[in-house]
py3Dmol code that shows the C-alpha trace and the ligand (Angstrom):
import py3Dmol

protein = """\
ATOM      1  CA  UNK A   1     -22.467   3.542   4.945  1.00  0.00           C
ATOM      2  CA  UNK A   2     -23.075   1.215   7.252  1.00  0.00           C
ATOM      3  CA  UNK A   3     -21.274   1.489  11.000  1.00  0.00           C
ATOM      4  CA  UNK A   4     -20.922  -1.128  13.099  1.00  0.00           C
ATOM      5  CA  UNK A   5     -19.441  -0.398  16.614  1.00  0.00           C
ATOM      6  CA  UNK A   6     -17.912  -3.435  18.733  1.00  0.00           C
ATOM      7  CA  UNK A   7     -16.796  -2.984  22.060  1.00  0.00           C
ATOM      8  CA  UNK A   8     -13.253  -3.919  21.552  1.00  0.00           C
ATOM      9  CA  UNK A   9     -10.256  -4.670  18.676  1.00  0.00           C
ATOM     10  CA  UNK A  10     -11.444  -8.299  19.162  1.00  0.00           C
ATOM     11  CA  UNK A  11     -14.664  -8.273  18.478  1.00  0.00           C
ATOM     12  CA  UNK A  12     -14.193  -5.699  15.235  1.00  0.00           C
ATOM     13  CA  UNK A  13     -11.920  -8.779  14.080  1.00  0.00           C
ATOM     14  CA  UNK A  14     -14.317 -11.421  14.437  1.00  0.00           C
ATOM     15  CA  UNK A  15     -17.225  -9.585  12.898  1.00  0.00           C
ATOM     16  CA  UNK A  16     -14.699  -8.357  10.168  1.00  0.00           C
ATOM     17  CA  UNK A  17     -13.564 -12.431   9.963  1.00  0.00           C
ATOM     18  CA  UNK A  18     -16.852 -13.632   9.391  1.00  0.00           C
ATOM     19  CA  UNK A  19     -17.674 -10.829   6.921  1.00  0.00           C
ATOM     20  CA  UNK A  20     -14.866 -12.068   4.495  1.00  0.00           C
ATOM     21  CA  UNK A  21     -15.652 -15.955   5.547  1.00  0.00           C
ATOM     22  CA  UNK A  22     -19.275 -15.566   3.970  1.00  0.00           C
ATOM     23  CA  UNK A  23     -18.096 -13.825   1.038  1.00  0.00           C
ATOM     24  CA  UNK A  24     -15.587 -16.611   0.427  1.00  0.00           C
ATOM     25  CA  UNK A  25     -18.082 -19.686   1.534  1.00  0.00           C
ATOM     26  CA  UNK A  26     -19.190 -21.124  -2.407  1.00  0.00           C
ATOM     27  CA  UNK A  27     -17.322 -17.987  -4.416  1.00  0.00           C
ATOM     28  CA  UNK A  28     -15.979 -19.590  -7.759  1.00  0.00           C
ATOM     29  CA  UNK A  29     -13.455 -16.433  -8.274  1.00  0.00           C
ATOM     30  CA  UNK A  30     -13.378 -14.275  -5.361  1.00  0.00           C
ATOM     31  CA  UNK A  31     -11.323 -10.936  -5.983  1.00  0.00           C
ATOM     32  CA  UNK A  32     -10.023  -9.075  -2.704  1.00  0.00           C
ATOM     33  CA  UNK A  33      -8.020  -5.632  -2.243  1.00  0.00           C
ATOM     34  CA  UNK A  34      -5.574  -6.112   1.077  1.00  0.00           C
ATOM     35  CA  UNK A  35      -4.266  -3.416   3.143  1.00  0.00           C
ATOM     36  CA  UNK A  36      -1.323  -4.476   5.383  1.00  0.00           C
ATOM     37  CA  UNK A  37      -0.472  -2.691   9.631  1.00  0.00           C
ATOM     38  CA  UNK A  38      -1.808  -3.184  12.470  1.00  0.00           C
ATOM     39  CA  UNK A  39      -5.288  -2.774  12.340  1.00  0.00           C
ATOM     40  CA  UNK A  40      -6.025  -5.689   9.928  1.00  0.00           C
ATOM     41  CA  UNK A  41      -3.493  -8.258  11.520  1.00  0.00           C
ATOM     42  CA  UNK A  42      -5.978  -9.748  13.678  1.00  0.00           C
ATOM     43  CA  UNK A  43      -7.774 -10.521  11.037  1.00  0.00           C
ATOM     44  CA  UNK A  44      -5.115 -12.234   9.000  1.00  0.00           C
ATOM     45  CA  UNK A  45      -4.408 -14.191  12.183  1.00  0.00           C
ATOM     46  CA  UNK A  46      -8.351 -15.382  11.925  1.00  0.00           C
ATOM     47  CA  UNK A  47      -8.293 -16.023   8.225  1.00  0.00           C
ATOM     48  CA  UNK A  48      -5.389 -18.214   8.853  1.00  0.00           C
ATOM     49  CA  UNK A  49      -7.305 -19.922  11.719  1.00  0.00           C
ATOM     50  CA  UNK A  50     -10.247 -20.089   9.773  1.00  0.00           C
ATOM     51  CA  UNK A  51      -8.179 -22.141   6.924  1.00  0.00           C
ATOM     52  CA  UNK A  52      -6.439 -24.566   9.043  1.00  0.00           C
ATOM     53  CA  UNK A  53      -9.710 -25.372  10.648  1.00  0.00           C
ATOM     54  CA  UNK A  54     -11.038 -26.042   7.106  1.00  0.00           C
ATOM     55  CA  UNK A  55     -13.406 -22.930   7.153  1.00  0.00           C
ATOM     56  CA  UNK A  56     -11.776 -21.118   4.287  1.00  0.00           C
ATOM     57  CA  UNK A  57     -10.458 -22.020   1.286  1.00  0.00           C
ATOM     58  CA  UNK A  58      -8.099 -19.350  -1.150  1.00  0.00           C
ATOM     59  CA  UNK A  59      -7.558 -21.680  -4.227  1.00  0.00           C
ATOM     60  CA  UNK A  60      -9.795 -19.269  -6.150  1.00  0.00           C
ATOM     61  CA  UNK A  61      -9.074 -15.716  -4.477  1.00  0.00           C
ATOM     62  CA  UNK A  62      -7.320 -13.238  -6.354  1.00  0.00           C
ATOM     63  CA  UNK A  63      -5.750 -10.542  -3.987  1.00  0.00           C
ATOM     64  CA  UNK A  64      -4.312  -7.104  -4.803  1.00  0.00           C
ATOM     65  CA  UNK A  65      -2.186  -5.251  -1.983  1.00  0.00           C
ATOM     66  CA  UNK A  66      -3.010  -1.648  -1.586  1.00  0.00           C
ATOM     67  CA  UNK A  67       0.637  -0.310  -1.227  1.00  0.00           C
ATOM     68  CA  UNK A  68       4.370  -0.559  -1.088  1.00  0.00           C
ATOM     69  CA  UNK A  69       7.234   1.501  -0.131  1.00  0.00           C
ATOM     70  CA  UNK A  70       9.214   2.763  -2.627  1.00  0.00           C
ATOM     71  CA  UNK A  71      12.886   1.542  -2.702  1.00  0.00           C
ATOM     72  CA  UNK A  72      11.787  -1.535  -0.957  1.00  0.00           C
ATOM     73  CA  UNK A  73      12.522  -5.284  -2.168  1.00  0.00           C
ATOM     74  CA  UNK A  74       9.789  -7.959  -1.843  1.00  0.00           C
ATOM     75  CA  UNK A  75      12.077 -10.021   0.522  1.00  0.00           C
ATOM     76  CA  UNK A  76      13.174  -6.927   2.738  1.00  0.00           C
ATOM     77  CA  UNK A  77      11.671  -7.212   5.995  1.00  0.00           C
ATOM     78  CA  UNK A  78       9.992  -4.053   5.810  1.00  0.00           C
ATOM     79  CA  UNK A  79       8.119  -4.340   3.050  1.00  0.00           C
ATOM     80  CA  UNK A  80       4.519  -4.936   2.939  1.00  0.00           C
ATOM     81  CA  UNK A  81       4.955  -7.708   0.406  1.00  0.00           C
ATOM     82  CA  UNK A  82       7.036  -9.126   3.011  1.00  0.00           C
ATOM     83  CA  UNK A  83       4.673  -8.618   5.572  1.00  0.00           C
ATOM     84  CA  UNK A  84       1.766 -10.172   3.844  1.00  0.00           C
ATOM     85  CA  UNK A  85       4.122 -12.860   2.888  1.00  0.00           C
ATOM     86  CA  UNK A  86       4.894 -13.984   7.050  1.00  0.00           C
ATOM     87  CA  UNK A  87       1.093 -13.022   8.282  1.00  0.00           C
ATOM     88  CA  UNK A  88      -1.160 -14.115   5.297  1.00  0.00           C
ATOM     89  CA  UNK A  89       0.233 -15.712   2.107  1.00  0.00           C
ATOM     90  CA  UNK A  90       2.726 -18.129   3.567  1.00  0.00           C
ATOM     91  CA  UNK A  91       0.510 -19.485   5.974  1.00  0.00           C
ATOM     92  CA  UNK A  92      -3.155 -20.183   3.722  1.00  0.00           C
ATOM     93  CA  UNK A  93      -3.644 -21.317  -0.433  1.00  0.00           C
ATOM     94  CA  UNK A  94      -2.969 -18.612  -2.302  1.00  0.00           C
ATOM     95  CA  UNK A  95      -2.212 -19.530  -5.616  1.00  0.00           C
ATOM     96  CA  UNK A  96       1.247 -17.351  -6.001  1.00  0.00           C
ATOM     97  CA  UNK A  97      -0.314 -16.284  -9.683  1.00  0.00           C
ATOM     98  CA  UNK A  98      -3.058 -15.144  -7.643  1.00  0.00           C
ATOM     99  CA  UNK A  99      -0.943 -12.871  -5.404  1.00  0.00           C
ATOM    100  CA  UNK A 100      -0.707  -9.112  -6.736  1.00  0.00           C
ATOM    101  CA  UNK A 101       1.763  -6.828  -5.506  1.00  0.00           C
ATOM    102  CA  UNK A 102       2.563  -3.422  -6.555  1.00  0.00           C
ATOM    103  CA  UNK A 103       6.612  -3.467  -6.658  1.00  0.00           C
ATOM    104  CA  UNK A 104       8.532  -0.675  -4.562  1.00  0.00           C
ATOM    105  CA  UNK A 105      11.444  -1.596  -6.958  1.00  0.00           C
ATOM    106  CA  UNK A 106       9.630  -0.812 -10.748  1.00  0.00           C
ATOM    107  CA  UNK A 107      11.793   0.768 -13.036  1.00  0.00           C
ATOM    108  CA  UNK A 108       9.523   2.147 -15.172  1.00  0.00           C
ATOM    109  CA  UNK A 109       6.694   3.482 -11.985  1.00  0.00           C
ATOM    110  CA  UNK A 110       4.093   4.837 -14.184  1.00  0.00           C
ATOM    111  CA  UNK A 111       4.294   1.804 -16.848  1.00  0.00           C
ATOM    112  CA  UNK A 112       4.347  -0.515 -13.577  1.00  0.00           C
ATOM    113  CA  UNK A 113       1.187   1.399 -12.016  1.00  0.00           C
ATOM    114  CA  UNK A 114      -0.531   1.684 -15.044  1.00  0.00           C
ATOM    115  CA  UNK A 115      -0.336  -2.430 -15.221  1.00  0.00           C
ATOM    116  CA  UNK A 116      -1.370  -2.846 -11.975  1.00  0.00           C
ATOM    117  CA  UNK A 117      -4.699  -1.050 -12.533  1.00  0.00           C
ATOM    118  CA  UNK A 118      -5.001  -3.037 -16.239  1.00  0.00           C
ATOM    119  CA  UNK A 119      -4.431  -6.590 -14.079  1.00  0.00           C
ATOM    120  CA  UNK A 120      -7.289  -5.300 -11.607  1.00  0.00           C
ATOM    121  CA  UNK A 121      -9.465  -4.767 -14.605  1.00  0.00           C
ATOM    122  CA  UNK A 122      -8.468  -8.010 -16.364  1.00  0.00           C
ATOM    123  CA  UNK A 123     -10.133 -10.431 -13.098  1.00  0.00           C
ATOM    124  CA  UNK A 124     -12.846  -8.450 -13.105  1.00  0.00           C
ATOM    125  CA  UNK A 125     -12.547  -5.845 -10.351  1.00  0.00           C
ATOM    126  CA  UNK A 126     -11.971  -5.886  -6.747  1.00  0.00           C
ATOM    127  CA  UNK A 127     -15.572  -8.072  -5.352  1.00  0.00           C
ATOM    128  CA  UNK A 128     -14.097  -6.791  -1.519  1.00  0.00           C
ATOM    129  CA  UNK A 129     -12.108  -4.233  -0.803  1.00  0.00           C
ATOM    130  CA  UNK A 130     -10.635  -4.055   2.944  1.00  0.00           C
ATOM    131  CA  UNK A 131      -9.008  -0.804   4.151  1.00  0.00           C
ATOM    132  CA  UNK A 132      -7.805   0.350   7.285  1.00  0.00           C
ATOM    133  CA  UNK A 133      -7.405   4.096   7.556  1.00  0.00           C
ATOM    134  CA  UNK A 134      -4.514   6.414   9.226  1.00  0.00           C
ATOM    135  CA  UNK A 135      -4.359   8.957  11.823  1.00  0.00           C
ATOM    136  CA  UNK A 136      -4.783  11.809   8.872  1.00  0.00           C
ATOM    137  CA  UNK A 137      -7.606   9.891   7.337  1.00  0.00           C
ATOM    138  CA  UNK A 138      -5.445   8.173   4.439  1.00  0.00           C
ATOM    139  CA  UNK A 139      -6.788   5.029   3.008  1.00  0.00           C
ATOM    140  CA  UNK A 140      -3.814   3.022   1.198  1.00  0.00           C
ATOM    141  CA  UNK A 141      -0.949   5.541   1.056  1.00  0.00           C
ATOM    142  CA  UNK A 142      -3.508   8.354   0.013  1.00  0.00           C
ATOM    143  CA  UNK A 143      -2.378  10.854   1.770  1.00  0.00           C
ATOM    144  CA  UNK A 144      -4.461  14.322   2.646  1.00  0.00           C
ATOM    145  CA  UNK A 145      -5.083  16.773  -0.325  1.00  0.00           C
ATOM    146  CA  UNK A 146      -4.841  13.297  -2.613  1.00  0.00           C
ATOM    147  CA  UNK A 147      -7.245  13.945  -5.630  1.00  0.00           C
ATOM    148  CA  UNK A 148     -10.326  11.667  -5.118  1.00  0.00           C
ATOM    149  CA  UNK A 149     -10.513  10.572  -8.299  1.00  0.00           C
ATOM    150  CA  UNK A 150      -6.407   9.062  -8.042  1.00  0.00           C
ATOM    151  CA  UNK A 151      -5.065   6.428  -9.945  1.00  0.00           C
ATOM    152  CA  UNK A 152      -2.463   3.799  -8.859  1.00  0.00           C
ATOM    153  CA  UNK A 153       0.622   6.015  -8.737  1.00  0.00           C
ATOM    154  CA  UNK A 154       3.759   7.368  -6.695  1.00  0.00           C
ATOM    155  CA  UNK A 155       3.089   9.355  -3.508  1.00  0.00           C
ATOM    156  CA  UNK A 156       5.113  11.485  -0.824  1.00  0.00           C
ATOM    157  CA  UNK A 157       4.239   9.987   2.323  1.00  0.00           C
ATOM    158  CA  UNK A 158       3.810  12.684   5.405  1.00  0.00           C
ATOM    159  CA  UNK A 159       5.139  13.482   8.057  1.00  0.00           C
ATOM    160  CA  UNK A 160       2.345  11.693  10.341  1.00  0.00           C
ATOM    161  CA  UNK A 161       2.496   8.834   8.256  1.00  0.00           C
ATOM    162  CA  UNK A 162       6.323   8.655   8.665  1.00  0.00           C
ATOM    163  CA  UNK A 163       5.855   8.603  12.316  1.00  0.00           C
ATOM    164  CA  UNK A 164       3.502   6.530  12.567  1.00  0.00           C
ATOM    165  CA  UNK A 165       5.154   3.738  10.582  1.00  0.00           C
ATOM    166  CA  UNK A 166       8.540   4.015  12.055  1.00  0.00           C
ATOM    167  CA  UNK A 167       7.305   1.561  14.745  1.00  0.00           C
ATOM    168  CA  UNK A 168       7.787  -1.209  12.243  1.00  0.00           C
ATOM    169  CA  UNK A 169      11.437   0.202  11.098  1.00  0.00           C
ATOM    170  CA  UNK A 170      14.882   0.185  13.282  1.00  0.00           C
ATOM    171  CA  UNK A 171      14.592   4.084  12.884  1.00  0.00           C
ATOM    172  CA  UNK A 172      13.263   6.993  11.567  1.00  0.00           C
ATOM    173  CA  UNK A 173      15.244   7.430   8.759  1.00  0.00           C
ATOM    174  CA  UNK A 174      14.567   4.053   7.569  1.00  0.00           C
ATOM    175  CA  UNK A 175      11.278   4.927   7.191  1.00  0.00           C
ATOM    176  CA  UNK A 176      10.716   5.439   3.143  1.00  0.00           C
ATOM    177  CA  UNK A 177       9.845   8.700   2.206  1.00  0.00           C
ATOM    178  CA  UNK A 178       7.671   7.783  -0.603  1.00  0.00           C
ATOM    179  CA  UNK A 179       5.604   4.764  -1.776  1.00  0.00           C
ATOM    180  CA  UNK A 180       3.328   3.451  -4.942  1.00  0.00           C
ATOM    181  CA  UNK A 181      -0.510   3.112  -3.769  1.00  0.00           C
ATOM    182  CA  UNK A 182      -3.951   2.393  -5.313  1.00  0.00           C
ATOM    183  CA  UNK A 183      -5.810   5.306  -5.840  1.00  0.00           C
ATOM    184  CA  UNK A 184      -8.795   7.196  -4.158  1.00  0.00           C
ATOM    185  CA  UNK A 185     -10.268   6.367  -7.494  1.00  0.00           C
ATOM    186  CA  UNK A 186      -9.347   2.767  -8.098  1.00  0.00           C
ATOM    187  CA  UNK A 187     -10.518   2.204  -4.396  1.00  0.00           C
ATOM    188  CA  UNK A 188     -13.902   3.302  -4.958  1.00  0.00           C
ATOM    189  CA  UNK A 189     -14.166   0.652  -8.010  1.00  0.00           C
ATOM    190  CA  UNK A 190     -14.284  -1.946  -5.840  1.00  0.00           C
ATOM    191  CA  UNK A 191     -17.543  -3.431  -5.469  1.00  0.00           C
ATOM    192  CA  UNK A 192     -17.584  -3.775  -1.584  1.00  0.00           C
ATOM    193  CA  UNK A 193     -15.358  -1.872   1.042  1.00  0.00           C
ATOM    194  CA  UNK A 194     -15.147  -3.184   4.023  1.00  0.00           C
ATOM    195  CA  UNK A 195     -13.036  -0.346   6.827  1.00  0.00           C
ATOM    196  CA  UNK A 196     -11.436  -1.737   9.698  1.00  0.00           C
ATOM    197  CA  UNK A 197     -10.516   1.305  12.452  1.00  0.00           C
ATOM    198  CA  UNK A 198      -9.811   0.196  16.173  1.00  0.00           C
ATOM    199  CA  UNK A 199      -8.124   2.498  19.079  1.00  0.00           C
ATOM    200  CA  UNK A 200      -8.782   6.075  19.991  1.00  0.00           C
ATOM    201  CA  UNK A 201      -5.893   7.646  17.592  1.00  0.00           C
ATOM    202  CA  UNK A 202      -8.449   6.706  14.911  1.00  0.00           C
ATOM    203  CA  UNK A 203     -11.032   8.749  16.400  1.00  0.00           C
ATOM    204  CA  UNK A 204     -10.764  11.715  14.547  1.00  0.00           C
ATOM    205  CA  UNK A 205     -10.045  10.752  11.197  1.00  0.00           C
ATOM    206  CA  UNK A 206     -12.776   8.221  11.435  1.00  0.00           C
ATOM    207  CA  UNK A 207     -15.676  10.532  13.316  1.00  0.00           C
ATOM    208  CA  UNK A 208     -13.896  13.216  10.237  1.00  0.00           C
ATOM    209  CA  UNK A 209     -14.951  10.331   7.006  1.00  0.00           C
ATOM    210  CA  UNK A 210     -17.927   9.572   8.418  1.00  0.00           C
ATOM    211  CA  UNK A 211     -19.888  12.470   9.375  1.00  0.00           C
ATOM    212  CA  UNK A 212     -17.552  15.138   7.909  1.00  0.00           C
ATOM    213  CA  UNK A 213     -17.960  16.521   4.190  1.00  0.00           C
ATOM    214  CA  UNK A 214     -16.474  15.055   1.458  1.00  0.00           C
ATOM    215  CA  UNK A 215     -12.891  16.573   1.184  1.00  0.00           C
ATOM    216  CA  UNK A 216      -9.861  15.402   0.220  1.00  0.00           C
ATOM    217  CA  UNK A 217      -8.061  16.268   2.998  1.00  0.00           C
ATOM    218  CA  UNK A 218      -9.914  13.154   4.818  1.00  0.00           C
ATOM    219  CA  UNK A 219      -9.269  11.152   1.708  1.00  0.00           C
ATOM    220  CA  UNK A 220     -11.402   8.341   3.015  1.00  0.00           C
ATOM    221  CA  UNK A 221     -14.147  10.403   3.909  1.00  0.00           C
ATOM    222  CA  UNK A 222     -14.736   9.630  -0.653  1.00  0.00           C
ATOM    223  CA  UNK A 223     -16.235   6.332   0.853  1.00  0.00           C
ATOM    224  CA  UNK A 224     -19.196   8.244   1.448  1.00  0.00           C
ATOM    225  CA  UNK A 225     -19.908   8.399  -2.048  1.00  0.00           C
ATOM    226  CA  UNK A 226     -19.633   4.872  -2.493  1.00  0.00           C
ATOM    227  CA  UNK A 227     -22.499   2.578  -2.552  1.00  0.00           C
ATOM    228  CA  UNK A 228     -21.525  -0.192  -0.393  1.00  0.00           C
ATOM    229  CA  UNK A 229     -19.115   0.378   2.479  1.00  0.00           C
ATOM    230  CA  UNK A 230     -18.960  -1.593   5.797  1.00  0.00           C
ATOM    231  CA  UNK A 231     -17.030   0.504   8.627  1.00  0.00           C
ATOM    232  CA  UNK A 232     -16.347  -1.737  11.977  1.00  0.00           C
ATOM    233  CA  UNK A 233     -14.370   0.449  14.277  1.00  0.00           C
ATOM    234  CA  UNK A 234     -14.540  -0.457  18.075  1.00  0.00           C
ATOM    235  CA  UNK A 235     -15.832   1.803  21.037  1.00  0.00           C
ATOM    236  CA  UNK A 236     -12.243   3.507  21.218  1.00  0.00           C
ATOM    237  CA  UNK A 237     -12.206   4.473  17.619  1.00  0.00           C
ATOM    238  CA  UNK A 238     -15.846   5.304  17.217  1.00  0.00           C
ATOM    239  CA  UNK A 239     -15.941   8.184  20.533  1.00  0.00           C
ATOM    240  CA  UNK A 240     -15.841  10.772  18.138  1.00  0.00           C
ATOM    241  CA  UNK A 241     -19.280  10.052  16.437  1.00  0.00           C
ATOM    242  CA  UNK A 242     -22.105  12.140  16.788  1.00  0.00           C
ATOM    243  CA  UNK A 243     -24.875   9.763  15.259  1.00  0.00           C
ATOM    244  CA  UNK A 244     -24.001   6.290  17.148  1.00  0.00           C
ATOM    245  CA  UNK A 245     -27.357   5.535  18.137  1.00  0.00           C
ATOM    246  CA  UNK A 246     -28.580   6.143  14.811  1.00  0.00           C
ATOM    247  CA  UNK A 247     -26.099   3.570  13.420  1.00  0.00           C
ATOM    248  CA  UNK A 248     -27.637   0.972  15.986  1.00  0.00           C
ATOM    249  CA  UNK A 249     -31.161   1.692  15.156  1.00  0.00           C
ATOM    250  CA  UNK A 250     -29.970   0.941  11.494  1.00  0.00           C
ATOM    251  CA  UNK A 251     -28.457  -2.561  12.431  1.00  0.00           C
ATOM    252  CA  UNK A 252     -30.795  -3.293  14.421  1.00  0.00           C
ATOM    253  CA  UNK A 253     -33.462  -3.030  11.765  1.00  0.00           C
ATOM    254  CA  UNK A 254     -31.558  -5.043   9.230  1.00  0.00           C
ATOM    255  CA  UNK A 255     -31.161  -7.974  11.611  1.00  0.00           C
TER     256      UNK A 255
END
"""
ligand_1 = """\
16
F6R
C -1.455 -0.101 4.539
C -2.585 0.830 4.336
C -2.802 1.937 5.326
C -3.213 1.374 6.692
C -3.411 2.495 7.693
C -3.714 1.953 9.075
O -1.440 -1.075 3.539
O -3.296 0.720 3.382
O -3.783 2.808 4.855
O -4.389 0.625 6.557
O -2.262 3.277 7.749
O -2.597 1.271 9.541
P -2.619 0.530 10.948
O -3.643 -0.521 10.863
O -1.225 -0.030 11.103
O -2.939 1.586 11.952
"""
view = py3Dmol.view(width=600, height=400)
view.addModel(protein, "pdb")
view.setStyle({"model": 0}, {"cartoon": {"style": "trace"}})
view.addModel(ligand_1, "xyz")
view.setStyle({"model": 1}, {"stick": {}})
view.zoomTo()
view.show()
């Protein structure tokens, strides 16, 4: 794993930008795994910078969303397809084939899940996957105690995550109770992670999948088992870590 500490939200956007800009720059068929919130907003907001000023080009990305809440329509304003919609897909060129979604409205869940992960396969696998992670260490919508080897499925969301998300909702009990996410398992498929984590609330979970054991109540801490993970937190995020001047010896050396 490789950690990366910025001083600031700002500067963990712009490396994380220019991370996904060289990936794109001369990719035929470029396959990335999205996470929506907070955290990776200021990216978007580059990446859509980046194409207006002619530095990226999406004709021939594929992207699969991480998550949606259950009960939700793609055109209610609180859905992450929504969301993606206003910050990212309206606004750069996406191919709308190109656009996967997991649907909060599936009738049949498992049949719709089980697609999902069979579309994934079909382009090939995810080239970059980009998370953020939760308070409680989730990664999508797995929440703690997920199994780490999780498909694509319905989950309970928790408490935390509830409260957490109710920011973006008029209330609490808008907040869905449940949602359909990619899997610990189908995460750690993807060829490339790259974890986005800024502001002290992260602290914890991220100090907790870094240098804790594997366990899956830090679901993310499974990353550790994965080959090729990128984690850019800033200063506020990263105050937890025991082994930050390691982590700058080891960039340092690969510059
Ligand atoms: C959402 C997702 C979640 C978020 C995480 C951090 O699609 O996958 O795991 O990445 O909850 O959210 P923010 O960035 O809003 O703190």
């Amino acid at each position: 794993m490789l950690v990366i500490i910025h001083s600031d939200e700002n500067g963990v956007a712009d490396y994380a930008y220019e991370f996904v800009r060289r990936k794109l720059e001369g990719s035929k068929n470029f396959v990335m795994g999205l996470a929506s919130g907070g955290t990776i907003l200021r990216l978007f907001r580059k990446m859509v910078d980046g194409f207006a000023g002619g530095e990226l080009d999406f004709s021939n990305v594929h992207t699969f969303n991480l998550d949606e809440y259950v009960g939700l329509k793609p055109d209610h304003p609180q859905s992450y397809a929504y969301f993606m919609g206003v910050h990212l897909f309206g606004l750069v060129n996406l191919k709308e084939e190109n656009i996967h979604f997991l649907s909060g409205v599936a009738e049949s869940v498992e049949g719709h899940c089980h697609h999902y992960e069979k579309q994934i396969k079909e382009v090939g696998g995810i080239d970059l996957q980009i998370l953020g992670i939760g308070r409680n260490g989730h990664i999508g919508f797995n929440e703690p105690t997920s199994s780490l080897a999780s498909r694509t499925r319905m989950v309970t969301l928790t408490q935390d995550t509830i409260l957490d998300n109710q920011r973006f909702f008029p209330g609490n009990e808008d907040v869905p109770r449940r949602a359909l996410t990619m899997g610990v398992g189908t995460i750690l498929e993807a060829k490339e992670v790259l974890l986005l984590a800024t502001g002290p609330e992260k602290s914890q979970a991220l100090a907790a999948m870094i240098e804790g054991p594997v366990t899956a109540t830090c679901p993310a801490s499974a990353l550790q088992m994965h080959p090729s993970v990128t984690v850019v937190c800033d200063e506020a995020a990263a105050q937890r870590l025991i082994f930050t001047e390691y982590y700058d010896k080891v960039i340092d050396n690969e510059k």
